[in-house]
N, C-alpha and C positions, 0 to 999 in steps of 0.2 A: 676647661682644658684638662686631660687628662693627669694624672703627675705621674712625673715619671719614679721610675724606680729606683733604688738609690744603690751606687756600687760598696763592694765591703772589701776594704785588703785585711788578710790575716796574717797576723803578724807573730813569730813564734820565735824563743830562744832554745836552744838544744842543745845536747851533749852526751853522745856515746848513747841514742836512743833506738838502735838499730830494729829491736824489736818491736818497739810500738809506733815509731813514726808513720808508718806506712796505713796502718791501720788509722791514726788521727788524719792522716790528710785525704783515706776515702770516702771518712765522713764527713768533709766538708763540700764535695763534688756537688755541685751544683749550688751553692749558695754563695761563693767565693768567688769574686771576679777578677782577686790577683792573692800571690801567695809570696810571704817574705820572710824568709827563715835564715835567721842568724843563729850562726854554731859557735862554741864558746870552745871548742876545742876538741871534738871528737876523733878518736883513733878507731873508732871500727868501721863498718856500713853505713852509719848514718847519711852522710853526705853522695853518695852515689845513688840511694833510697828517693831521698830529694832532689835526685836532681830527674828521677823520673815525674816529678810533677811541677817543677818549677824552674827554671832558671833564676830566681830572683834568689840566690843564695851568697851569701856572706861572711865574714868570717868577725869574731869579737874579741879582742885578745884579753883573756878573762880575768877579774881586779878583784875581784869576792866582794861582787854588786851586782845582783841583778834588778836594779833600778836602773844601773846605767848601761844593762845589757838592753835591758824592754826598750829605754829611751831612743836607744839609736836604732831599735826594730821598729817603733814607730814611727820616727823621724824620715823613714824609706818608704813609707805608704805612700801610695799615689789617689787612692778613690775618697769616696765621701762620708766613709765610714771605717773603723777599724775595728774587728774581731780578735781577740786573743785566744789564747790554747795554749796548756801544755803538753809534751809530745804525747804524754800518756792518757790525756782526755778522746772522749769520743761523742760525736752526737750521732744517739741513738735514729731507730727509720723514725718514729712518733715525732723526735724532736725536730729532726728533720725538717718533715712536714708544716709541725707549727714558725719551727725558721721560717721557710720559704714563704708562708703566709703573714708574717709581719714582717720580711722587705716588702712584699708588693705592695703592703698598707703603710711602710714605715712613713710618718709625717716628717717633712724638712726642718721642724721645729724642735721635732727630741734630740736631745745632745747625749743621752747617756739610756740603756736598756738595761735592766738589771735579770741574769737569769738565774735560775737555780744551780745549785753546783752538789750533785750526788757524791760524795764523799766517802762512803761505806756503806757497802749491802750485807745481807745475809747468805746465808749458804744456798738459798732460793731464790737468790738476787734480789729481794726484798732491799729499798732504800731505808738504811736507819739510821744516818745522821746525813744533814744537809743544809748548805748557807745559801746566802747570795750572792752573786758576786753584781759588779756594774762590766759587763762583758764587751755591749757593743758600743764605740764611742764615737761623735762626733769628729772627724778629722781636723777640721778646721779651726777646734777650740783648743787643739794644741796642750790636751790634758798630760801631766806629767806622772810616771811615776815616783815614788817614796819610799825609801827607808835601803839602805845596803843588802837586808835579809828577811825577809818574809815583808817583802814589799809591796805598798798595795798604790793602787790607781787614785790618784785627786781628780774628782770630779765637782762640776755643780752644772745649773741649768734644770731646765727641764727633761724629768727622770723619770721613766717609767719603768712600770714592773712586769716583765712578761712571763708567761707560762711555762718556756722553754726553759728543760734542762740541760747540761753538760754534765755528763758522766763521769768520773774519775774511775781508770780500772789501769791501775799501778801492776808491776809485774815484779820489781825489786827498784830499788832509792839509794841511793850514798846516805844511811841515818847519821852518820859523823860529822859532813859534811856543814852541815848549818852552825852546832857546837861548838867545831872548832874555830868559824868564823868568828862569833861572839867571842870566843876565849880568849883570840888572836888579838880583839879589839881592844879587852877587858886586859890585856898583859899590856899595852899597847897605853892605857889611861887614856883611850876615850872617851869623851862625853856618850852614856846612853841617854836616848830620849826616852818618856817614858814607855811607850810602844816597844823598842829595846829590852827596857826590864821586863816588861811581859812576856816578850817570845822568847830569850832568852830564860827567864823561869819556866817555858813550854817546852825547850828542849832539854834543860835540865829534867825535867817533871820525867817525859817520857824514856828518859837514858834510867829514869831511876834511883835519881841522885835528891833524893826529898827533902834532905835538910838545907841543901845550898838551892833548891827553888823556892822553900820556902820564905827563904831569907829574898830572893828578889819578887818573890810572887807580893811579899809585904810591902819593900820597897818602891812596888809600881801601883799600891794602893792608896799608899800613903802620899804619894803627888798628888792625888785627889785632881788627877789631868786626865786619866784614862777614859776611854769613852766606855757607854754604860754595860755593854755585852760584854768588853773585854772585864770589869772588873767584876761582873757576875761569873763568868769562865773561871777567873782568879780565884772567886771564894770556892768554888767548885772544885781547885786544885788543889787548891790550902786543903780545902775540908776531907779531900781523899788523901793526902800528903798525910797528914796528923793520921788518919785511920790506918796506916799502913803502920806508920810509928807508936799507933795502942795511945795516941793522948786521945781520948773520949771529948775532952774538954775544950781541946779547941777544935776540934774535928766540929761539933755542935756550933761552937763561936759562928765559925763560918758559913756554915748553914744559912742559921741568921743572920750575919752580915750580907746576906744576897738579899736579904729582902731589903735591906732599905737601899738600896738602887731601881729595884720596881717593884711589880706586883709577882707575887711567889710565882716560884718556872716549877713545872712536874717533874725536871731532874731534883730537884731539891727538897720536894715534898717526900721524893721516895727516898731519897737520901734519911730521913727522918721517919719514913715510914720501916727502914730498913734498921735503923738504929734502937728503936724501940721493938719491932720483932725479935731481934738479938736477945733484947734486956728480958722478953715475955710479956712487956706491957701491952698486952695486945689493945685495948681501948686507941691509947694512943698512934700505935702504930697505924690501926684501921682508920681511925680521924684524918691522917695524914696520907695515907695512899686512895682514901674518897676522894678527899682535897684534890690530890693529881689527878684524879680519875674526872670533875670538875669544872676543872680550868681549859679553856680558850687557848688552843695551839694558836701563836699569833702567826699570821700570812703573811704577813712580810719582813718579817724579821731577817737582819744583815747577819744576824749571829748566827752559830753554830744550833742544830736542834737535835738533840737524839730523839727519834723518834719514838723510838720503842716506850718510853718514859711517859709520850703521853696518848697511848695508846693503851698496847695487851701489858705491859709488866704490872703495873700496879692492879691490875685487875686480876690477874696471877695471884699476885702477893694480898689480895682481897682473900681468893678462894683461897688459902693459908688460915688467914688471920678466924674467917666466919669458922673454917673447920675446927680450928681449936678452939673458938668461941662455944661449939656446938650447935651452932646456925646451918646446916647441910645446905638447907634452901638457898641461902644467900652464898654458901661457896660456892655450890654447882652451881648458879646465875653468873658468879663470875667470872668463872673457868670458860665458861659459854659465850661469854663478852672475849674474852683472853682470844680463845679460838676463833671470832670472825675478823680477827687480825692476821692470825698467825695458827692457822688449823692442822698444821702437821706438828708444831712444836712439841718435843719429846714431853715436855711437861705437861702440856697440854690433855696430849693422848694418853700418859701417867694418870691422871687426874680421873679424867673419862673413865679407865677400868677401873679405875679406885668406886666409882659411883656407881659401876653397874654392879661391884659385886655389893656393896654397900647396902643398894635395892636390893638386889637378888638376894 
C-alpha cells in the first residue's frame, strides 16, 4: 500500500515583523499544508502581511514567555506534523527541494527531524556558524516547549537528522529585549535554572558586561547540570571574557577546562594557537593550530560550530607561524589549504603577492 504523505502545520510567534514575514512565509509555499501565526502584539504591517497567506491568525497577549507563546501556537495545529520558524528565518530553493523530498518519504514512525539552522554568513554568504535545531515535530506527542527566554523544544522518540537547512537572515532585533527579561526576574528573586544561568551570562557576555557574565557563566558551571555543549560554549566565553580583561591566567584555565567535557573542539585549539602566536612561542602555537587543522568537525552536533575554526583560519594562522619559522614551503601550503575555503579572503590574496614577490 502506498503511504501516504504526511501534513505539516507551521506554527509561528511574531511581533512588529513587517519586513521579513512575507519573505518567511514565500518560503514555505508548497511544503505547508496549514499555516498558524500568533502575534504577540504588533503595531505595524505585520498582521495585514499575514493575512495575505493565512487566515489562521491570532492574537497572544504577551507575558515575557515565549514558551507559553510557542505552546499555544502549537496547541492550534491541526495536521500531523508541526514546523516552526521565526519571522526572520527562510528556506532557501536547495532546501526547499530537500524538504519536499523528506515529506514524501517522511516515515509515520519519526517523531522529531532535526535540521540545520545557518546562523551567520560571510560577506559572500558563506555559512560560518551553525546548530541544530529538532524543527519538525510529531503533532500527536504533544511536545512542549521550555524555559520563559531562549526557550527550547522537549523532544524524545525516534529522531532523525536531516540535511535540510533553515537560514537565519535577521534584518534588525530588540538586543535589550532578552536582558531585561532576565534582570526583571533576577530583581524579582526568582529561581534560575541552570539553563537560566547560561543564557542570561549570554546576554550579559554579548551586551559587554564581562565581569557580571563571568560570575554567572561560573555559577552555571558549577551546578555541574549543564548539558555538555552548553558548558564547552561557557568555557569559550569565560576564556574570551578574561582576554578582554588582560587575565592571561584564567583566559588559559578555561581553555582547558573545555577539554575535560570532550575531546578538544578547533575553536579552542585556535584559541591557544592564538595565545601563544601573541606570546611568539611559535612551536606551540603551530602544535596547536595543526591540532585544529586535525580534528573531525562532528555531523551532528546540537551545539553551535563556527566554522571558519575548523576550516581556513588555522590554516591561515599555519601560513604565519611556518613564515616566521622560515618554512616558506609549508606557509605557502597553507595559505593554499586557507584559500580552497575561502579564495577571495583579503588575507588570502595578501599572502598570494607576498609569495609571488618572494619568488620573483
Amino acid at each position: 500500500m502506498e503511504q501516504k504523505i504526511p501534513t505539516i502545520s507551521l506554527c509561528m510567534i511574531v511581533k512588529n515583523e513587517e519586513d521579513v514575514i512575507g519573505r518567511c512565509l514565500d518560503s514555505v509555499q508548497g511544503i505547508v499544508d496549514e499555516i498558524i501565526i500568533v502575534d504577540t502584539g504588533s503595531n505595524d504591517g505585520t498582521k495585514e502581511i499575514v493575512k495575505k497567506y493565512t487566515s489562521k491568525l491570532y492574537d497572544f497577549p504577551w507575558i515575557d514567555d515565549f514558551a507559553a507563546a510557542r505552546n499555544f501556537a502549537f496547541n492550534l495545529a491541526t495536521q500531523n506534523y508541526i514546523l516552526w520558524l521565526d519571522a526572520d528565518d527562510v528556506i532557501l530553493e536547495a532546501d526547499r527541494e530537500r524538504f519536499i523530498l523528506l515529506k514524501n518519504n517522511l516515515e509515520p514512525s519519526v517523531d522529531s527531524v532535526t535540521m540545520h539552522y545557518h546562523v551567520a554568513h560571510d560577506e559572500k554568504g558563506r555559512v560560518i556558524a551553525s546548530l541544530r535545531r529538532n524543527r519538525l515535530v510529531k503533532r500527536s506527542n504533544h511536545f512542549k516547549w521550555i524555559g520563559a527566554v531562549h526557550e527550547y523544544l522537549e523532544v524524545g522518540g525516534f529522531i532523525i537528522n536531516s540535511d535540510i537547512a533553515i537560514t537565519h537572515s535577521a534584518i534588525s532585533h530588540d538586543s535589550d529585549r532578552n536582558l531585561c527579561i532576565y534582570a526583571e526576574r533576577m530583581a524579582k528573586g526568582e529561581p534560575f535554572s541552570p539553563r537560566d544561568l547560561y543564557y542570561y551570562a549570554n546576554e550579559l557576555h554579548d551586551h559587554g558586561k564581562h565581569e557580571e557574565s563571568i560570575k554567572f557563566y561560573q555559577q552555571f558551571l558549577e551546578t555541574k547540570q549543564g548539558w555538555i555543549e552548553d558548558n564547552i560554549a561557557a568555557c569559550g566565553k569565560l576564556a574570551d571574557s578574561f582576554l578582554v580583561l588582560n587575565n592571561l591566567e584564567k583566559h588559559l584555565e578555561y581553555i582547558f577546562k573545555s577539554f575535560t567535557y570532550d575531546t578538544p573542539r578547533a575553536e579552542f585549539c585556535c584559541r591557544l594557537g592564538s595565545y601563544y602566536l601573541q606570546a611568539n612561542q611559535l612551536k606551540q602555537a603551530t602544535f596547536w593550530y595543526k591540532m585544529a587543522t586535525d580534528l573531525e568537525k562532528p555531523a551532528d552536533c546540537l551545539g553551535m560550530i563556527n566554522h571558519a575554526y575548523w576550516t581556513w583560519i588555522p590554516h591561515l594562522q599555519l601560513c604565519v607561524c611556518y613564515n616566521r619559522l622560515g618554512n616558506q614551503e609549508l606557509s605557502y601550503k597553507h595559505n593554499e589549504i586557507a584559500a580552497s575555503f575561502v579564495p577571495d579572503h583579503s588575507a588570502v590574496l595578501y599572502n598570494r603577492r607576498y609569495f609571488e614577490n618572494l619568488y620573483n
